[in-house]
N, C-alpha and C positions, 0 to 999 in steps of 0.2 A: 366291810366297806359299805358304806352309806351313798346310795345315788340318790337321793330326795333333794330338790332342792326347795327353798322356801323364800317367798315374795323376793324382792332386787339384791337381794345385798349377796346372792351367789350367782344370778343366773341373768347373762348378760341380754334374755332375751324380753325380761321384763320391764317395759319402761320403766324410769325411777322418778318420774315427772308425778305430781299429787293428783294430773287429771283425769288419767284414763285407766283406773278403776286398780293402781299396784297397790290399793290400800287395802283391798283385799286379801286373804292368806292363799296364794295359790303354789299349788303343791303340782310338782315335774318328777315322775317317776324314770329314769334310764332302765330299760328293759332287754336292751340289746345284750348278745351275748358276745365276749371279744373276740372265739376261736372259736372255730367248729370246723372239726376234721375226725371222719371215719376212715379206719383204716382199712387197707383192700382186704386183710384176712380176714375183719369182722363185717364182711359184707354177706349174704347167703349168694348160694352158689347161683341161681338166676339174676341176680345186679352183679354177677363178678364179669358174667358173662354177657349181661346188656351193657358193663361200663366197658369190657375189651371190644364192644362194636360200636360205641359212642367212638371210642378212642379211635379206633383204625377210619372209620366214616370221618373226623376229625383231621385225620393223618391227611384221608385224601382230599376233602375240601379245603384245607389251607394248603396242602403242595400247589395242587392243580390249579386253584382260583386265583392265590395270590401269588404265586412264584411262576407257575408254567402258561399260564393266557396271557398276563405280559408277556412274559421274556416271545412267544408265540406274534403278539399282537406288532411285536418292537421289529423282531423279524420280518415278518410278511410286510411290513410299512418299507422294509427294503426290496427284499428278493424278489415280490409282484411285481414294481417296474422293472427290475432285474430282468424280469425273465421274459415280460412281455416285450423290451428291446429285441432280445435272440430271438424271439418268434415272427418266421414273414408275416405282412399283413395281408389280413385276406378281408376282402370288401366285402360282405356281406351283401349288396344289391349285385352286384357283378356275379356272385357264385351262385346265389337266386336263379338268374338268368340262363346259368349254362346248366342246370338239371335238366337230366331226358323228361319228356315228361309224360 
């Protein structure tokens, strides 16, 4: 397989206009690779064990961040006036006033 490509007539990133310089031979090497995967058995046993605490620190950053501080956030945006309705109000300058002092 040949990834070279050469002046316009392959690579659509070469102008094909005569003025800005495609008259030159200019050569595009593709050097990426399309796959890359290590399997967990051919790991050494210190990255088998930094990648089972990547994963679980992973586990817990997306439950808690994205699933439990909303569902937390959506809550309380209720049950805080909820609950401050049930609770008497207490004046805070008036109860000021009645400490012994």
């Amino acid at each position: 397989m040949d990834n070279t490509y050469t002046t316009s007539q392959n690579n659509p990133f070469v102008p094909s206009d005569g003025n800005s310089g495609a008259n030159e031979m200019q050569v595009f090497v593709d050097d990426s690779v399309a796959y890359i995967h290590i399997s967990f058995w051919q790991r050494s046993f210190a990255n088998k064990l930094l990648w089972l605490v990547y994963k679980a620190f992973r586990v817990f950053y997306v439950s808690v961040w994205f699933y439990f501080l909303p569902f937390v956030v959506i809550m309380g945006s209720y049950l805080i006036p909820l609950y401050m309705t049930k609770m008497p109000f207490i004046d805070p300058f008036r109860a000021a006033s009645t400490l012994p002092k």
